[in-house]
Backbone bond lengths (Angstrom), bond angles and torsions (degrees), N, CA, C in turn:
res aa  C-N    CA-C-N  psi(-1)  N-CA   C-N-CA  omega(-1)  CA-C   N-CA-C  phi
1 X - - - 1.457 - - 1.523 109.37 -
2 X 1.345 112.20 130.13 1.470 121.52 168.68 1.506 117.63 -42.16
3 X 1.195 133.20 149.04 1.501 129.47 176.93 1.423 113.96 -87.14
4 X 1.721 110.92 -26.00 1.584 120.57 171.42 1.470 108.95 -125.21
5 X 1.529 116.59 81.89 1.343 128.96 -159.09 1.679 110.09 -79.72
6 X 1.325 114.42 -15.60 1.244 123.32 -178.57 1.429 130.17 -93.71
7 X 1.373 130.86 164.82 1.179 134.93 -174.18 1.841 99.99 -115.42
8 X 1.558 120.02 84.98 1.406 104.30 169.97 1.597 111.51 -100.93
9 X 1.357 86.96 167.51 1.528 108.41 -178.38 1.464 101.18 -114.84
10 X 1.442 114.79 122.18 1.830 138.40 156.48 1.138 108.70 -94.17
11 X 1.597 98.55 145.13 1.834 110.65 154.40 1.413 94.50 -152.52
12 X 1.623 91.25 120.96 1.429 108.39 164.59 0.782 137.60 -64.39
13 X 1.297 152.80 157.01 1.776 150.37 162.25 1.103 109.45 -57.95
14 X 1.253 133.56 124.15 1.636 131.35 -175.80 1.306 123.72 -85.28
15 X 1.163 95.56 -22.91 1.915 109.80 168.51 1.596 106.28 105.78
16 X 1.949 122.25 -4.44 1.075 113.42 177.90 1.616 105.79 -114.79
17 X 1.257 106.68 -161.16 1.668 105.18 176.41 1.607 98.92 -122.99
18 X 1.492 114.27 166.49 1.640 114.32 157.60 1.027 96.05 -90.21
19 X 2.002 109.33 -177.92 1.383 132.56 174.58 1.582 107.97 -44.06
20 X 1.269 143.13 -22.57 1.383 140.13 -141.62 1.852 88.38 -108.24
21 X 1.529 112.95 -18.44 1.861 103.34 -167.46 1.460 107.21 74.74
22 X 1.804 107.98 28.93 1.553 94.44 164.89 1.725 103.98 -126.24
23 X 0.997 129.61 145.61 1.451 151.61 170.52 1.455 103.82 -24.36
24 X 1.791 108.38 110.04 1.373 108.37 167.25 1.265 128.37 -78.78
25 X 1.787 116.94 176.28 1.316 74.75 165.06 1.827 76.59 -160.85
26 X 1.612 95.67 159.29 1.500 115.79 170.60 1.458 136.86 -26.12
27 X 1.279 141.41 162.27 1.484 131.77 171.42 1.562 95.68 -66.90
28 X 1.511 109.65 132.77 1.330 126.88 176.21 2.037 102.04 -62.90
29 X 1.659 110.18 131.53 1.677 109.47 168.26 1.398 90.25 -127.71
30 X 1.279 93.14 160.23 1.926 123.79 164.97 1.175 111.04 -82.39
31 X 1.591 110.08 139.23 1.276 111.36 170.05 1.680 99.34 -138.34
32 X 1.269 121.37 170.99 0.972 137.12 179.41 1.883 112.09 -80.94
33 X 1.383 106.30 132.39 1.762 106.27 -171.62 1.262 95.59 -164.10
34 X 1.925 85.59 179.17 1.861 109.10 -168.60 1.682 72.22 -118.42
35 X 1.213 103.08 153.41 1.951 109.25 166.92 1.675 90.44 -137.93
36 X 1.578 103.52 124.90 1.370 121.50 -154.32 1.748 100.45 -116.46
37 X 1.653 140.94 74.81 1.380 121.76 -170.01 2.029 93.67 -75.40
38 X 1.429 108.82 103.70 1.457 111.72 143.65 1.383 116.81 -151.69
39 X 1.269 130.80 169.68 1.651 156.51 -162.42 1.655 81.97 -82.60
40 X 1.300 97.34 153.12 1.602 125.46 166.92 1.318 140.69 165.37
41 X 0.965 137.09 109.46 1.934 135.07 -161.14 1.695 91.90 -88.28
42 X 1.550 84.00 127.04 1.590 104.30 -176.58 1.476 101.84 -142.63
43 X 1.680 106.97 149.80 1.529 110.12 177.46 1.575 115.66 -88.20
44 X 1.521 104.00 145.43 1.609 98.97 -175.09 1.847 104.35 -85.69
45 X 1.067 120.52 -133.78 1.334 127.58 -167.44 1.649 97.61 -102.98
46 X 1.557 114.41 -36.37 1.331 120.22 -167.08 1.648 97.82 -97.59
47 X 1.168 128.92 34.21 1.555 152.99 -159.43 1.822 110.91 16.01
48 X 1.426 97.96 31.39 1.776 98.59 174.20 1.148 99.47 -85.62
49 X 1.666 116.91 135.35 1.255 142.90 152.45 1.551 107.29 -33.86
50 X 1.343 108.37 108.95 1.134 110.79 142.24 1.789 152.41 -130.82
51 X 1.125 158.64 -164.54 1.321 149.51 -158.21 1.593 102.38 -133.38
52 X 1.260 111.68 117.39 1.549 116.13 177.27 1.369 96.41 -110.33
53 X 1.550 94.68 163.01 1.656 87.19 -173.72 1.837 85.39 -134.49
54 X 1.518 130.66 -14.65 1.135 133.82 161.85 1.652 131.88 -106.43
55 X 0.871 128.41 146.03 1.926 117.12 167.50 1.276 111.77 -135.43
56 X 1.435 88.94 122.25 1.868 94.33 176.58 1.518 106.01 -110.53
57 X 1.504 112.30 134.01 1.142 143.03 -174.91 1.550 99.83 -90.50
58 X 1.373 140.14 123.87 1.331 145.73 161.45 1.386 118.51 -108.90
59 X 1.151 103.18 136.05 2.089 116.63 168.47 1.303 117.72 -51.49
60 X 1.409 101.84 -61.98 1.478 100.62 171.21 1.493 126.30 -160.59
61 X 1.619 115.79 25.04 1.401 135.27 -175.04 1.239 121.14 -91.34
62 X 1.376 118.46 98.75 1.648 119.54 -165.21 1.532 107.88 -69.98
63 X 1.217 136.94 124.31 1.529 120.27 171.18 1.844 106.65 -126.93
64 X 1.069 90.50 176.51 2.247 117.11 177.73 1.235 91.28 -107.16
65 X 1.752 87.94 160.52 1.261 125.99 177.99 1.240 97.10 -74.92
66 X 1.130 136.24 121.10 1.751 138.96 -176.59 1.208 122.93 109.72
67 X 2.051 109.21 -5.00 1.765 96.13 174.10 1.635 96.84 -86.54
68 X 1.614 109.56 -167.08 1.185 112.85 173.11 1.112 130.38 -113.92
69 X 1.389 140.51 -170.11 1.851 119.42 170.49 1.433 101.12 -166.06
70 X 1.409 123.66 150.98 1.511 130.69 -143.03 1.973 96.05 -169.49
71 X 1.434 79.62 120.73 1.557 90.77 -169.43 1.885 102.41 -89.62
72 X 1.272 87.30 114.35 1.501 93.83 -175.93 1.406 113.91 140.60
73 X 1.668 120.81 -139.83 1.439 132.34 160.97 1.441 110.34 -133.12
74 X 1.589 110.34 122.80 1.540 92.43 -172.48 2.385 82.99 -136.61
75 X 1.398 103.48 142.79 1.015 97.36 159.51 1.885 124.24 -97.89
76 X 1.371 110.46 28.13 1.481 98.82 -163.06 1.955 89.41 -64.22
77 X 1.805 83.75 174.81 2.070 89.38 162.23 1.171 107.29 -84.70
78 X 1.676 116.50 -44.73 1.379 123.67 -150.61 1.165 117.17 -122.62
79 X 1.773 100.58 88.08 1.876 103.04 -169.12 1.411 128.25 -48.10
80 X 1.199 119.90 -9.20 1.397 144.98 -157.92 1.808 92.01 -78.03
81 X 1.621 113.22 -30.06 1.296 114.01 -165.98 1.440 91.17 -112.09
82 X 1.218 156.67 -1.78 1.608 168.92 149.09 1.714 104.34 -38.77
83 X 1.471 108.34 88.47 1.472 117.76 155.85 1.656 105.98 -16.30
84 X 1.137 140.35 140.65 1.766 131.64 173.00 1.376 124.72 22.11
85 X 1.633 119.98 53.80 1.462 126.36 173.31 1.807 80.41 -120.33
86 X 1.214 101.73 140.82 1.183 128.80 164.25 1.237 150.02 -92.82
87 X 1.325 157.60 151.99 1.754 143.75 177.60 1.433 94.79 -105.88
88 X 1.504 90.05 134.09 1.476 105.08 163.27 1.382 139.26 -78.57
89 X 1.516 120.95 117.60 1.975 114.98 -133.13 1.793 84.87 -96.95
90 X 1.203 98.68 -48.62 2.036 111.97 -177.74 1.976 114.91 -122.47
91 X 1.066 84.01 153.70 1.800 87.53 166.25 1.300 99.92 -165.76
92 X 1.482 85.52 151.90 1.928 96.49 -172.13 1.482 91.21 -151.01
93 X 1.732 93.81 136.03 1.656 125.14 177.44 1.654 113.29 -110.81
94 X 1.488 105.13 93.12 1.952 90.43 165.72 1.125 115.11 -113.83
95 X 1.113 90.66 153.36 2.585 89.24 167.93 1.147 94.82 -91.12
96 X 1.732 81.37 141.89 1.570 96.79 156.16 1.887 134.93 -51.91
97 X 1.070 128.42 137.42 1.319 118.85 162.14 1.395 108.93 26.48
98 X 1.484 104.89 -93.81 1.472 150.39 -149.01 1.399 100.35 -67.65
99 X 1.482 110.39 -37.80 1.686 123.58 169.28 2.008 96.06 96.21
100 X 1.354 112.31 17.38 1.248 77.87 -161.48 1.528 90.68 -125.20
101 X 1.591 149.56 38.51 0.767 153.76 24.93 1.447 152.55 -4.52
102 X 1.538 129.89 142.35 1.337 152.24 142.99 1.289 153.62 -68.59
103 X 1.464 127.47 92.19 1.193 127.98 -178.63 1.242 99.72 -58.23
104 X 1.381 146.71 143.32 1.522 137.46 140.50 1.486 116.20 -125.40
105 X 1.277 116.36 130.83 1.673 112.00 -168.77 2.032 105.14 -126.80
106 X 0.947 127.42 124.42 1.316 133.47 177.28 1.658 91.54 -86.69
107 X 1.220 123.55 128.88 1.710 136.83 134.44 1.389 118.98 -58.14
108 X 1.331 141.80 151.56 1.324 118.62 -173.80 2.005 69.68 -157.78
């Protein structure tokens, strides 16, 4: 069995806004992942407790607290309108041991 068995879909924050003053964001790409449905209290960036109810495991796609993630292939622009695409609440980056690898995990 593959270690990143899935096909997800990201869209990053683009760093501008649309006409509406809400957060754009990039052409959505695929990356390779584990999509994990379990419960867990995890710290965000601003170290508030929070409750995930998914964890996505990535190969090698660094993301923020605020992109989105969508299990599958989806071309929408605006995940916000994506039937089951999600916002990302936490993410956490460690090296391995050895340092020469990356754990990376999205909270959703």
């Amino acid at each position: 069995m593959r270690k990143y068995p899935h096909t997800i879909t990201i869209w990053l924050q683009s760093g501008t806004y649309d006409g509406s003053g809400q957060r754009a964001f990039a052409v959505p790409t695929t990356v390779s992942g584990k999509w994990q449905d379990s419960t867990s209290l995890v710290k965000n960036n601003n170290a508030e407790e929070i409750e995930s109810k998914t964890q996505v495991l990535l190969e090698s796609q660094d993301l923020s607290e605020g992109d989105w993630i969508f299990l599958g292939t989806s071309v929408g622009t605006n995940p916000k309108t994506v039937a089951n695409a999600f916002e990302v609440k936490a993410w956490n980056k460690t090296a391995t041991v050895a340092g020469e690898r990356y754990t990376r995990v999205a909270f959703l």
